[in-house]
C-alpha positions in Angstrom: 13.1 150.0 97.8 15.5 147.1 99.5 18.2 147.7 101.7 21.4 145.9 100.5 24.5 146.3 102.7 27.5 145.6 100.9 31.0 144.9 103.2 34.0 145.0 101.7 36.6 142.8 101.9 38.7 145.6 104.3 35.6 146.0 106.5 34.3 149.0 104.6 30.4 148.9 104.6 27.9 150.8 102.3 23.9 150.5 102.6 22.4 150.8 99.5 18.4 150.8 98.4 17.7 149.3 95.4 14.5 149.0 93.2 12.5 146.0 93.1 13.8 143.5 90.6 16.9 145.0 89.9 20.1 142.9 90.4 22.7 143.1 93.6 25.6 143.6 90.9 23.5 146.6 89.5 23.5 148.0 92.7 27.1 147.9 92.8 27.9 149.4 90.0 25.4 152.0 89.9 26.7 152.9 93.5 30.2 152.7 92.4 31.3 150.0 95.2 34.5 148.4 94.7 34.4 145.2 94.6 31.7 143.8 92.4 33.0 144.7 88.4 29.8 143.1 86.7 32.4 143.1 83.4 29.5 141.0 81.2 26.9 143.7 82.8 24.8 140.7 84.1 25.0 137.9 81.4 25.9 135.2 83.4 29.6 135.1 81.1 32.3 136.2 83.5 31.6 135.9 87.4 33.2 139.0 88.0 29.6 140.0 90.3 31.0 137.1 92.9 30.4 137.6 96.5 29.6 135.7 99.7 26.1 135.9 100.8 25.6 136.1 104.4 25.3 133.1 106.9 21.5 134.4 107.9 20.4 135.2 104.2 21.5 131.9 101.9 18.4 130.2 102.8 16.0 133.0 101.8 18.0 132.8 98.2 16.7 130.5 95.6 19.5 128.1 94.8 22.2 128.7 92.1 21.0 127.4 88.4 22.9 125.2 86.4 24.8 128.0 84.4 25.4 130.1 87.9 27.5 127.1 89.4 29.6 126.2 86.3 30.2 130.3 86.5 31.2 129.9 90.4 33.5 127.0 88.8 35.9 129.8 87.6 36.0 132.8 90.2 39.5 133.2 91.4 38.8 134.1 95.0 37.9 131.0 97.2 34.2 129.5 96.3 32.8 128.8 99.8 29.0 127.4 100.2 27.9 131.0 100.7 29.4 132.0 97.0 26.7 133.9 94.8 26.9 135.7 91.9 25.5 139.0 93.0 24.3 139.3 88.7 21.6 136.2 89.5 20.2 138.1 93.2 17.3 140.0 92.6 16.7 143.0 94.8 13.1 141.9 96.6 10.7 142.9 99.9 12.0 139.1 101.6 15.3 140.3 100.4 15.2 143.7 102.5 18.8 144.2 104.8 20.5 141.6 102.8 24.5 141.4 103.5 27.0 140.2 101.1 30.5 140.2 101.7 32.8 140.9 98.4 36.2 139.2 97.6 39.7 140.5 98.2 39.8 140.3 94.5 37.7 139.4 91.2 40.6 138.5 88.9 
């Protein structure tokens, strides 16, 4: 299991341990955490999963593909250089105590 700490945009926290492999959005939603809506359940079609992936983590994160930036293109809260789509993080041991911060909003 990974440790994924979730903030929310109020300042509410929530530590959650995920499997290995599965995806921060899953998280989310299993865990019912506002915040992250995952509406295309992880297809890489809606960027509804966005968050902001802490300052100390981004370089431990492969970089965004192709498809994950033209989604970032289109999330409504401001894209910063920290923006991920929390559907294309997979839940992994260098992973373990990740922070993300979630959006005021997804639409």
């Amino acid at each position: 299991m990974v440790a994924v700490i979730y903030v929310q945009h109020e300042g509410g926290r929530h530590e959650v341990d995920l499997p290995i492999g599965e995806t921060v959005m899953q998280g989310a939603v299993n865990n019912m955490i506002d915040g992250i809506l995952g509406d295309c359940g992880g297809a890489l079609a809606c960027a509804t999963c966005h968050c902001y992936v802490d300052a100390a983590w981004v370089d431990r994160l492969d970089p965004p593909s192709a498809a994950e930036n033209e989604m970032l293109e289109i999330v409504t809260a401001e894209r910063r250089a920290n923006s991920r789509l929390s559907c294309q993080i997979k839940a992994s041991q260098a992973l373990d105590g990740l922070v993300v911060f979630l959006p005021e909003s997804q639409f």
